[in-house]
Steps between C-alpha positions, in 0.01 A plus 500: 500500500853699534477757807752678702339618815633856619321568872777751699736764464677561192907457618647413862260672717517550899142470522461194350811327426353156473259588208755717331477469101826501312586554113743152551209295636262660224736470256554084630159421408497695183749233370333197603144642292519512168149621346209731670539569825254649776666746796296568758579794709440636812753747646537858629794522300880533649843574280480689173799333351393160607186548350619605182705190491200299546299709232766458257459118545197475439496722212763244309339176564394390211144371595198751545506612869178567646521724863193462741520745813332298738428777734812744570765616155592828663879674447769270357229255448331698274690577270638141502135399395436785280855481278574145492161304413339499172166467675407654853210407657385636844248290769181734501586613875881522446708825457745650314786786636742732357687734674851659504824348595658534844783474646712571844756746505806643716792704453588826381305715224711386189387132648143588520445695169662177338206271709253789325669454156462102533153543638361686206690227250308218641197700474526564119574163441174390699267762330653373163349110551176664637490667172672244302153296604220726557627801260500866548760751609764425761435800692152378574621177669770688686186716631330176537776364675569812749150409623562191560190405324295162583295336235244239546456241270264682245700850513834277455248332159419850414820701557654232260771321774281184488319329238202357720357352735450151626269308747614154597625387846818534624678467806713780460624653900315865494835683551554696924338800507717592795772474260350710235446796735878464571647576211184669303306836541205347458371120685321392159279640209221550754702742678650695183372788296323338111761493276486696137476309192703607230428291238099605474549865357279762419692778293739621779321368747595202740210313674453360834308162581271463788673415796370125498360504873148490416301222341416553097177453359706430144694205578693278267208209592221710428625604189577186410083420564422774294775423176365109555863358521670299825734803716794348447431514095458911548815531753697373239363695224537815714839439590608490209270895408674634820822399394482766166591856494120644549454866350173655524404773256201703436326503188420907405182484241537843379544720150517856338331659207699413207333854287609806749601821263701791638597869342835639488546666868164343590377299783299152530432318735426083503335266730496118467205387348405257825444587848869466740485264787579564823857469578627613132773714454616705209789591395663683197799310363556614141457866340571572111757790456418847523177413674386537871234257655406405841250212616298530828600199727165365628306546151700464257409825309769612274545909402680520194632820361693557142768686392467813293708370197329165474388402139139420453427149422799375738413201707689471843443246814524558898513178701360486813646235762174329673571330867209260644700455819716171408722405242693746196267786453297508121600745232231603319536747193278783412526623127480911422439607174595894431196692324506859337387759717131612399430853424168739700301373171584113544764488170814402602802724496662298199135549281511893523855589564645731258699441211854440609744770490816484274773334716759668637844498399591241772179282433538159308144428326441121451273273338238309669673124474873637596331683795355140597824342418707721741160457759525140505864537525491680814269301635689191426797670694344610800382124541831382463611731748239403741609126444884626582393601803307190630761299399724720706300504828479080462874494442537668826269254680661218380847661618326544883419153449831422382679672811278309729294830594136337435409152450437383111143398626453851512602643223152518276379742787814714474532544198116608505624715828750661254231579212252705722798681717847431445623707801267315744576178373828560558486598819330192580653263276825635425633628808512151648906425620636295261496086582183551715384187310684241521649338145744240630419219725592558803721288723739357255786639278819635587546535869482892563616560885822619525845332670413786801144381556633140492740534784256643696251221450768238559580672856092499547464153438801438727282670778180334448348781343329554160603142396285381208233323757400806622253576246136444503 
Protein backbone atom coordinates (compact mmCIF):
# COMPACT_ATOMS: atom_id res chain seq x y z
CA UNK A 1 0.00 0.00 0.00
CA UNK A 2 1.53 3.54 -1.28
CA UNK A 3 1.37 6.20 1.72
CA UNK A 4 3.08 9.40 2.37
CA UNK A 5 2.76 10.22 6.00
CA UNK A 6 2.28 14.11 6.68
CA UNK A 7 2.37 14.53 10.85
CA UNK A 8 3.84 18.46 11.42
CA UNK A 9 3.88 21.79 10.17
CA UNK A 10 3.37 22.57 6.69
CA UNK A 11 6.99 24.55 5.64
CA UNK A 12 10.16 25.34 7.97
CA UNK A 13 8.54 25.99 11.19
CA UNK A 14 10.21 27.33 14.59
CA UNK A 15 7.98 25.28 16.53
CA UNK A 16 8.69 22.22 15.16
CA UNK A 17 11.47 22.23 12.82
CA UNK A 18 12.20 18.56 13.00
CA UNK A 19 8.69 17.43 11.75
CA UNK A 20 8.51 20.20 9.23
CA UNK A 21 6.69 18.99 5.86
CA UNK A 22 8.10 20.29 2.63
CA UNK A 23 6.63 20.36 -1.09
CA UNK A 24 10.47 18.83 -2.17
CA UNK A 25 10.18 15.91 0.27
CA UNK A 26 6.37 15.44 -0.79
CA UNK A 27 7.07 15.89 -4.10
CA UNK A 28 10.33 12.98 -3.62
CA UNK A 29 7.95 10.38 -2.79
CA UNK A 30 5.40 11.32 -5.34
CA UNK A 31 8.01 10.11 -7.93
CA UNK A 32 8.97 6.95 -6.49
CA UNK A 33 4.76 5.86 -6.40
CA UNK A 34 3.30 5.37 -9.34
CA UNK A 35 -0.53 4.25 -8.82
CA UNK A 36 -3.04 5.03 -5.70
CA UNK A 37 -1.65 6.48 -3.03
CA UNK A 38 -2.93 7.03 0.71
CA UNK A 39 -1.75 10.55 2.67
CA UNK A 40 -2.37 10.60 5.97
CA UNK A 41 -2.47 13.90 7.64
CA UNK A 42 -2.20 15.37 10.76
CA UNK A 43 -1.12 19.02 10.98
CA UNK A 44 -2.23 22.46 12.24
CA UNK A 45 -1.21 23.74 9.07
CA UNK A 46 1.95 26.28 8.50
CA UNK A 47 2.93 28.20 4.96
CA UNK A 48 0.26 28.98 2.41
CA UNK A 49 2.58 28.82 -0.51
CA UNK A 50 4.18 25.68 0.64
CA UNK A 51 1.04 24.14 0.95
CA UNK A 52 -0.17 24.96 -2.30
CA UNK A 53 2.92 23.42 -3.67
CA UNK A 54 2.14 20.30 -1.97
CA UNK A 55 -1.64 20.45 -3.09
CA UNK A 56 -0.67 20.96 -6.55
CA UNK A 57 1.35 17.66 -6.30
CA UNK A 58 -0.92 15.77 -5.34
CA UNK A 59 -3.49 16.99 -7.61
CA UNK A 60 -1.12 15.82 -10.80
CA UNK A 61 -0.18 12.43 -9.74
CA UNK A 62 -1.64 10.36 -11.81
CA UNK A 63 -2.99 7.66 -9.34
CA UNK A 64 -6.26 8.29 -7.22
CA UNK A 65 -5.15 10.02 -3.96
CA UNK A 66 -7.10 9.22 -1.05
CA UNK A 67 -6.51 11.96 2.18
CA UNK A 68 -7.33 10.57 5.76
CA UNK A 69 -7.10 13.36 8.58
CA UNK A 70 -6.08 11.31 11.28
CA UNK A 71 -7.02 13.73 13.92
CA UNK A 72 -5.86 17.51 13.18
CA UNK A 73 -6.22 19.12 9.00
CA UNK A 74 -6.63 22.66 10.25
CA UNK A 75 -5.18 25.95 8.06
CA UNK A 76 -2.70 25.12 5.29
CA UNK A 77 -3.49 21.59 5.96
CA UNK A 78 -6.79 21.89 5.02
CA UNK A 79 -6.94 23.02 2.16
CA UNK A 80 -4.00 20.75 1.18
CA UNK A 81 -6.49 17.81 1.99
CA UNK A 82 -9.50 19.40 0.66
CA UNK A 83 -7.93 20.60 -3.03
CA UNK A 84 -5.51 18.01 -3.79
CA UNK A 85 -7.21 14.46 -3.03
CA UNK A 86 -9.83 12.94 -5.07
CA UNK A 87 -11.18 11.31 -1.93
CA UNK A 88 -11.05 12.84 1.72
CA UNK A 89 -11.85 10.90 4.43
CA UNK A 90 -11.82 12.16 8.09
CA UNK A 91 -11.20 9.68 11.48
CA UNK A 92 -14.70 9.99 13.29
CA UNK A 93 -13.00 12.17 16.20
CA UNK A 94 -10.70 14.19 13.86
CA UNK A 95 -11.23 17.87 12.75
CA UNK A 96 -11.19 19.99 10.06
CA UNK A 97 -10.13 24.13 10.08
CA UNK A 98 -10.37 27.01 7.85
CA UNK A 99 -9.55 30.27 8.63
CA UNK A 100 -7.94 33.41 7.07
CA UNK A 101 -4.41 34.01 6.14
CA UNK A 102 -1.91 35.83 8.36
CA UNK A 103 0.88 37.37 8.19
CA UNK A 104 3.55 39.78 10.17
CA UNK A 105 4.02 43.15 9.16
CA UNK A 106 6.36 46.36 9.64
CA UNK A 107 7.07 49.46 7.97
CA UNK A 108 5.36 52.38 6.80
CA UNK A 109 1.55 52.59 5.58
CA UNK A 110 2.22 52.07 1.74
CA UNK A 111 4.13 48.73 3.25
CA UNK A 112 1.23 47.68 5.27
CA UNK A 113 -1.73 48.32 2.87
CA UNK A 114 0.43 46.13 0.37
CA UNK A 115 0.59 43.15 3.43
CA UNK A 116 -3.53 43.92 3.41
CA UNK A 117 -3.68 43.69 -0.44
CA UNK A 118 -1.61 40.25 -0.33
CA UNK A 119 -3.64 39.11 2.63
CA UNK A 120 -6.98 39.32 0.94
CA UNK A 121 -5.30 37.52 -2.41
CA UNK A 122 -4.45 34.47 -0.49
CA UNK A 123 -7.78 34.53 0.97
CA UNK A 124 -9.70 34.39 -2.40
CA UNK A 125 -7.61 31.85 -3.57
CA UNK A 126 -8.38 29.67 -0.34
CA UNK A 127 -12.22 30.30 -0.41
CA UNK A 128 -12.01 29.32 -4.19
CA UNK A 129 -10.68 25.41 -3.35
CA UNK A 130 -13.23 25.39 -0.42
CA UNK A 131 -15.71 26.05 -3.05
CA UNK A 132 -14.01 24.39 -5.84
CA UNK A 133 -14.85 21.13 -3.41
CA UNK A 134 -17.78 21.68 -1.32
CA UNK A 135 -19.65 24.33 -3.75
CA UNK A 136 -21.43 27.48 -3.01
CA UNK A 137 -20.49 31.13 -3.13
CA UNK A 138 -17.03 32.42 -2.25
CA UNK A 139 -18.25 34.97 -0.01
CA UNK A 140 -19.68 32.32 2.26
CA UNK A 141 -16.28 30.62 2.81
CA UNK A 142 -14.57 33.95 3.25
CA UNK A 143 -17.35 34.41 6.14
CA UNK A 144 -16.59 30.92 7.01
CA UNK A 145 -13.11 31.57 7.03
CA UNK A 146 -13.20 35.04 9.11
CA UNK A 147 -14.58 32.74 11.83
CA UNK A 148 -12.18 30.61 11.77
CA UNK A 149 -14.63 27.86 11.70
CA UNK A 150 -13.84 24.17 13.13
CA UNK A 151 -15.58 21.20 11.71
CA UNK A 152 -15.73 17.81 13.14
CA UNK A 153 -15.67 14.95 11.14
CA UNK A 154 -19.49 14.71 10.27
CA UNK A 155 -19.96 18.68 9.71
CA UNK A 156 -16.61 18.45 7.46
CA UNK A 157 -19.01 15.04 5.62
CA UNK A 158 -21.89 17.36 5.59
CA UNK A 159 -20.50 20.79 4.68
CA UNK A 160 -19.05 18.86 1.60
CA UNK A 161 -14.92 19.33 2.46
CA UNK A 162 -14.77 15.56 3.16
CA UNK A 163 -16.30 12.65 1.64
CA UNK A 164 -16.59 10.39 4.89
CA UNK A 165 -15.70 8.91 7.50
CA UNK A 166 -13.56 6.02 8.52
CA UNK A 167 -12.99 3.75 11.62
CA UNK A 168 -9.85 1.66 11.58
CA UNK A 169 -6.77 2.09 13.85
CA UNK A 170 -4.16 4.27 13.38
CA UNK A 171 -1.33 5.55 15.11
CA UNK A 172 -1.56 8.89 13.95
CA UNK A 173 0.30 11.64 16.92
CA UNK A 174 -3.02 13.71 18.12
CA UNK A 175 -1.44 17.06 17.06
CA UNK A 176 -0.20 19.85 20.64
CA UNK A 177 -2.94 21.53 21.77
CA UNK A 178 -0.57 24.03 23.32
CA UNK A 179 0.37 24.70 19.88
CA UNK A 180 -3.05 25.12 18.52
CA UNK A 181 -3.96 27.80 21.09
CA UNK A 182 -0.80 29.60 19.79
CA UNK A 183 -1.51 30.38 16.63
CA UNK A 184 -5.55 29.75 16.65
CA UNK A 185 -8.57 31.64 18.28
CA UNK A 186 -9.97 28.75 19.24
CA UNK A 187 -7.95 25.32 21.13
CA UNK A 188 -10.17 22.79 18.98
CA UNK A 189 -13.83 22.20 17.69
CA UNK A 190 -14.88 21.72 21.31
CA UNK A 191 -13.98 25.14 22.06
CA UNK A 192 -15.45 26.87 18.76
CA UNK A 193 -18.86 28.18 17.89
CA UNK A 194 -21.01 25.11 15.27
CA UNK A 195 -20.16 25.92 12.03
CA UNK A 196 -23.00 26.73 9.14
CA UNK A 197 -23.54 24.36 6.43
CA UNK A 198 -23.95 25.74 3.19
CA UNK A 199 -24.51 23.08 1.10
CA UNK A 200 -28.00 21.84 2.96
CA UNK A 201 -30.32 24.83 1.81
CA UNK A 202 -33.67 25.70 2.44
CA UNK A 203 -34.80 28.57 -0.05
CA UNK A 204 -32.51 31.38 1.29
CA UNK A 205 -31.91 29.88 4.19
CA UNK A 206 -28.51 28.39 5.51
CA UNK A 207 -28.71 25.71 8.29
CA UNK A 208 -26.74 25.00 11.28
CA UNK A 209 -25.86 21.37 12.63
CA UNK A 210 -25.94 20.49 16.22
CA UNK A 211 -22.90 21.29 17.84
CA UNK A 212 -21.76 17.50 18.13
CA UNK A 213 -21.06 17.59 22.05
CA UNK A 214 -23.85 15.52 23.06
CA UNK A 215 -24.44 11.85 22.42
CA UNK A 216 -27.17 11.02 19.41
CA UNK A 217 -29.82 8.67 19.76
CA UNK A 218 -29.63 8.41 15.60
CA UNK A 219 -26.30 7.11 15.04
CA UNK A 220 -24.80 5.78 11.87
CA UNK A 221 -24.82 2.04 13.85
CA UNK A 222 -28.26 2.20 14.81
CA UNK A 223 -29.39 3.07 11.59
CA UNK A 224 -27.54 0.66 10.15
CA UNK A 225 -29.72 -2.02 12.70
CA UNK A 226 -32.71 -0.57 11.55
CA UNK A 227 -31.86 -0.48 7.33
CA UNK A 228 -30.41 -4.31 8.12
CA UNK A 229 -27.00 -3.57 6.37
CA UNK A 230 -23.21 -3.70 8.15
CA UNK A 231 -22.24 0.49 9.13
CA UNK A 232 -19.59 0.62 7.07
CA UNK A 233 -22.02 -0.46 3.93
CA UNK A 234 -24.34 2.84 4.92
CA UNK A 235 -21.15 5.25 5.57
CA UNK A 236 -20.27 4.66 2.23
CA UNK A 237 -23.57 5.00 0.70
CA UNK A 238 -24.06 8.25 2.64
CA UNK A 239 -20.93 9.68 1.69
CA UNK A 240 -21.46 9.55 -1.37
CA UNK A 241 -25.66 11.45 -0.67
CA UNK A 242 -23.70 14.14 1.35
CA UNK A 243 -21.39 14.73 -1.25
CA UNK A 244 -24.50 16.15 -3.81
CA UNK A 245 -25.84 19.56 -3.99
CA UNK A 246 -29.07 18.91 -1.55
CA UNK A 247 -32.08 21.41 -2.29
CA UNK A 248 -35.11 21.06 -0.32
CA UNK A 249 -38.39 22.33 -1.70
CA UNK A 250 -41.89 22.35 -0.59
CA UNK A 251 -44.56 20.82 -2.41
CA UNK A 252 -47.79 23.60 -2.47
CA UNK A 253 -51.11 21.28 -3.15
CA UNK A 254 -53.29 24.08 -4.07
CA UNK A 255 -55.79 25.40 -7.11
CA UNK A 256 -58.37 28.11 -8.27
CA UNK A 257 -61.76 27.95 -9.82
CA UNK A 258 -61.24 27.64 -13.42
CA UNK A 259 -65.33 29.28 -14.11
CA UNK A 260 -65.10 32.91 -12.22
CA UNK A 261 -67.24 35.60 -14.48
CA UNK A 262 -66.79 39.34 -14.02
CA UNK A 263 -68.86 42.58 -15.54
CA UNK A 264 -67.34 45.44 -17.18
CA UNK A 265 -66.23 47.82 -14.08
CA UNK A 266 -67.31 44.97 -11.77
CA UNK A 267 -65.78 43.26 -8.90
CA UNK A 268 -65.13 39.39 -7.96
CA UNK A 269 -63.54 38.02 -5.76
CA UNK A 270 -61.75 34.18 -5.74
CA UNK A 271 -60.57 31.86 -3.14
CA UNK A 272 -58.65 28.60 -3.75
CA UNK A 273 -60.79 25.83 -3.70
CA UNK A 274 -58.63 24.00 -0.64
CA UNK A 275 -57.90 25.16 2.72
CA UNK A 276 -54.04 27.27 2.92
CA UNK A 277 -51.53 25.83 5.27
CA UNK A 278 -49.84 27.45 7.72
CA UNK A 279 -46.83 29.19 6.59
CA UNK A 280 -48.24 30.02 2.89
CA UNK A 281 -47.72 33.10 1.33
CA UNK A 282 -49.36 34.79 -1.57
CA UNK A 283 -48.32 36.82 -3.83
CA UNK A 284 -49.58 38.54 -7.10
CA UNK A 285 -47.08 38.22 -9.93
CA UNK A 286 -48.96 38.70 -13.21
CA UNK A 287 -52.01 41.19 -14.05
CA UNK A 288 -53.68 41.34 -17.69
CA UNK A 289 -53.68 44.98 -19.09
CA UNK A 290 -56.04 47.50 -18.17
CA UNK A 291 -57.03 45.48 -15.15
CA UNK A 292 -56.33 45.97 -11.34
CA UNK A 293 -56.14 42.91 -8.90
CA UNK A 294 -54.71 42.35 -5.57
CA UNK A 295 -54.35 38.91 -3.59
CA UNK A 296 -54.42 38.81 0.27
CA UNK A 297 -51.03 37.29 1.46
CA UNK A 298 -52.05 34.71 4.11
CA UNK A 299 -55.26 33.36 2.11
CA UNK A 300 -54.77 33.59 -1.02
CA UNK A 301 -58.07 35.42 -1.93
CA UNK A 302 -57.84 37.27 -5.12
CA UNK A 303 -60.22 40.69 -5.81
CA UNK A 304 -60.47 41.14 -9.34
CA UNK A 305 -61.94 44.20 -10.90
CA UNK A 306 -62.54 44.91 -14.89
CA UNK A 307 -62.19 47.62 -16.99
CA UNK A 308 -65.09 49.61 -18.33
CA UNK A 309 -64.31 48.97 -22.10
CA UNK A 310 -63.79 45.25 -21.78
CA UNK A 311 -65.70 43.10 -24.43
CA UNK A 312 -67.99 40.49 -23.11
CA UNK A 313 -66.94 37.02 -23.74
CA UNK A 314 -63.07 38.02 -23.29
CA UNK A 315 -61.09 35.52 -21.33
CA UNK A 316 -58.04 36.96 -19.34
CA UNK A 317 -55.60 35.22 -16.56
CA UNK A 318 -53.92 36.65 -13.19
CA UNK A 319 -51.15 34.46 -11.81
CA UNK A 320 -50.61 34.28 -8.43
CA UNK A 321 -46.93 33.38 -7.13
CA UNK A 322 -47.48 30.64 -4.17
CA UNK A 323 -44.37 30.35 -1.52
CA UNK A 324 -44.43 27.17 0.96
CA UNK A 325 -41.32 28.48 2.68
CA UNK A 326 -38.43 26.68 0.52
CA UNK A 327 -37.54 26.48 -2.90
CA UNK A 328 -38.93 28.89 -6.27
CA UNK A 329 -42.35 29.96 -5.25
CA UNK A 330 -45.55 28.20 -7.51
CA UNK A 331 -47.42 30.19 -10.10
CA UNK A 332 -50.69 29.28 -10.23
CA UNK A 333 -53.21 30.88 -12.84
CA UNK A 334 -56.71 31.91 -12.24
CA UNK A 335 -58.92 32.29 -15.48
CA UNK A 336 -61.68 35.44 -15.69
CA UNK A 337 -64.19 35.33 -18.10
CA UNK A 338 -65.99 38.95 -18.81
CA UNK A 339 -69.98 38.62 -18.65
CA UNK A 340 -72.65 41.29 -19.77
CA UNK A 341 -73.86 43.32 -17.10
CA UNK A 342 -77.53 42.14 -16.04
CA UNK A 343 -80.30 44.56 -16.03
CA UNK A 344 -83.01 45.26 -12.44
CA UNK A 345 -85.21 42.49 -14.41
CA UNK A 346 -82.31 39.79 -14.79
CA UNK A 347 -81.91 40.37 -18.96
CA UNK A 348 -78.70 41.38 -19.73
CA UNK A 349 -77.84 44.79 -21.06
CA UNK A 350 -76.99 43.31 -24.64
CA UNK A 351 -80.81 41.38 -24.68
CA UNK A 352 -82.78 44.76 -24.19
CA UNK A 353 -80.49 47.45 -25.31
CA UNK A 354 -81.85 49.61 -27.92
CA UNK A 355 -81.47 49.55 -31.45
CA UNK A 356 -78.17 51.10 -32.31
CA UNK A 357 -77.98 54.58 -33.37
CA UNK A 358 -76.72 55.60 -36.91
CA UNK A 359 -72.91 56.07 -36.55
CA UNK A 360 -71.40 59.09 -36.50
CA UNK A 361 -69.44 60.63 -39.08
CA UNK A 362 -66.13 59.51 -37.41
CA UNK A 363 -67.50 55.91 -36.60
CA UNK A 364 -66.24 52.87 -38.75
CA UNK A 365 -69.14 50.08 -38.56
CA UNK A 366 -67.70 46.52 -39.02
CA UNK A 367 -68.78 43.12 -39.50
CA UNK A 368 -68.79 40.54 -36.91
CA UNK A 369 -65.64 38.25 -38.33
CA UNK A 370 -63.34 41.50 -39.24
CA UNK A 371 -64.18 42.77 -35.68
CA UNK A 372 -62.77 39.24 -34.45
CA UNK A 373 -60.02 39.42 -36.91
CA UNK A 374 -58.67 42.82 -35.65
CA UNK A 375 -59.63 41.26 -31.77
CA UNK A 376 -57.45 38.40 -32.18
CA UNK A 377 -55.00 40.64 -33.73
CA UNK A 378 -54.60 42.74 -30.81
CA UNK A 379 -54.51 40.19 -28.68
CA UNK A 380 -51.83 38.43 -30.54
CA UNK A 381 -49.80 41.78 -30.18
CA UNK A 382 -50.11 42.52 -26.72
CA UNK A 383 -48.69 38.87 -26.12
CA UNK A 384 -45.90 39.52 -28.19
CA UNK A 385 -45.25 42.53 -26.39
CA UNK A 386 -45.43 40.88 -23.10
CA UNK A 387 -42.88 38.22 -24.46
CA UNK A 388 -40.52 41.41 -25.54
CA UNK A 389 -40.42 42.33 -22.30
CA UNK A 390 -39.48 39.03 -20.51
CA UNK A 391 -37.01 38.49 -22.85
CA UNK A 392 -35.71 41.90 -21.99
CA UNK A 393 -35.62 41.59 -18.16
CA UNK A 394 -33.64 37.92 -18.76
CA UNK A 395 -31.26 39.67 -21.12
CA UNK A 396 -30.42 41.94 -18.34
CA UNK A 397 -29.87 39.08 -15.87
CA UNK A 398 -27.74 37.31 -17.96
CA UNK A 399 -25.66 40.68 -18.51
CA UNK A 400 -25.36 40.96 -14.30
CA UNK A 401 -24.26 37.54 -14.65
CA UNK A 402 -22.06 38.35 -17.39
CA UNK A 403 -20.32 41.36 -15.43
CA UNK A 404 -19.78 39.10 -12.53
CA UNK A 405 -22.59 40.98 -10.39
CA UNK A 406 -24.54 37.62 -9.29
CA UNK A 407 -23.50 34.15 -9.59
CA UNK A 408 -25.09 32.04 -12.74
CA UNK A 409 -26.45 29.61 -9.97
CA UNK A 410 -28.64 32.33 -9.32
CA UNK A 411 -29.99 33.46 -12.08
CA UNK A 412 -33.54 31.35 -12.28
CA UNK A 413 -34.40 33.33 -8.98
CA UNK A 414 -33.50 36.67 -10.57
CA UNK A 415 -34.90 36.58 -13.30
CA UNK A 416 -38.16 35.51 -11.26
CA UNK A 417 -36.96 38.62 -8.84
CA UNK A 418 -37.22 40.73 -12.06
CA UNK A 419 -40.86 39.40 -13.14
CA UNK A 420 -42.70 40.30 -9.81
CA UNK A 421 -40.61 43.79 -9.25
CA UNK A 422 -38.06 44.89 -11.51
CA UNK A 423 -36.95 47.87 -9.33
CA UNK A 424 -36.45 45.64 -6.24
CA UNK A 425 -34.73 43.09 -8.01
CA UNK A 426 -32.51 45.40 -9.08
CA UNK A 427 -31.67 46.80 -6.17
CA UNK A 428 -30.80 43.53 -4.91
CA UNK A 429 -29.46 41.89 -7.81
CA UNK A 430 -28.27 44.52 -9.95
CA UNK A 431 -26.63 46.92 -7.84
CA UNK A 432 -23.96 44.38 -6.94
CA UNK A 433 -20.15 46.10 -7.99
CA UNK A 434 -19.18 44.59 -10.90
CA UNK A 435 -16.57 41.30 -10.55
CA UNK A 436 -18.07 40.55 -7.08
CA UNK A 437 -18.04 36.95 -8.43
CA UNK A 438 -15.24 35.78 -9.39
CA UNK A 439 -14.93 34.46 -13.34
CA UNK A 440 -11.21 33.83 -13.66
CA UNK A 441 -9.20 31.54 -11.57
CA UNK A 442 -7.49 33.13 -9.36
CA UNK A 443 -3.76 32.97 -8.72
CA UNK A 444 -2.42 32.51 -12.15
CA UNK A 445 -2.20 34.67 -15.36
CA UNK A 446 -0.32 37.61 -16.08
CA UNK A 447 1.51 38.91 -13.08
CA UNK A 448 -0.48 42.21 -12.10
CA UNK A 449 1.77 44.11 -9.30
CA UNK A 450 3.49 46.80 -10.57
CA UNK A 451 7.60 47.54 -10.97
CA UNK A 452 6.80 50.10 -7.68
CA UNK A 453 5.22 47.40 -5.53
CA UNK A 454 8.09 45.07 -6.59
CA UNK A 455 10.89 47.18 -5.30
CA UNK A 456 9.30 47.53 -2.27
CA UNK A 457 8.86 43.82 -1.71
CA UNK A 458 12.43 43.14 -2.77
CA UNK A 459 13.69 45.73 0.06
CA UNK A 460 11.05 43.72 2.50
CA UNK A 461 12.42 40.52 1.83
CA UNK A 462 15.91 42.02 2.24
CA UNK A 463 14.73 42.90 5.87
CA UNK A 464 13.16 39.77 6.86
CA UNK A 465 9.84 40.99 6.51
CA UNK A 466 6.78 39.85 4.47
CA UNK A 467 9.00 37.18 2.74
CA UNK A 468 6.80 34.48 1.18
CA UNK A 469 7.08 32.17 4.57
CA UNK A 470 5.27 34.45 6.39
CA UNK A 471 1.96 33.29 5.50
CA UNK A 472 -0.26 30.95 7.28
Amino acid sequence: MNEILMYGPIGPDFWEPENAITAKSVMAQLSEISGDVTVRISSGGGDVYEGIDIMNALKGHDGEVTVIVESLAASAASFIAVGGADRVLMRGSSELMIHRAWTFADGNADDVRKTLDDLERQDNKLAAIYAGKAGGELQDWLDAMSAETWYTAEEAVAAGLADGIVAEKSSAPAPSASLAKRRFKFANRAAAPPPPVTRSESGDKTTTPSDGQEGDAMSIKNLAQELGVEPDVLREKLSGFFNEEVTVTATVDLTYPENNTVVPTGEVQVAPNEDVPAGVTFELSGTPDGWAGEVAEDTGVLKVTAPSNVEPDTEVQFTVAVNGGSGEPVELTVPVTVKAAANTEGETAQETAPEPAAPAEDTVTLDAETYAELKAAAQHGWKAMEEQKEASLVAEVDGWIKEGRISAARRTKAIAAMKRDAEAARDIYGSNPAGTIPRAEIGYGKDAEPDEAKTVRAKADKVGFLTRKNFH
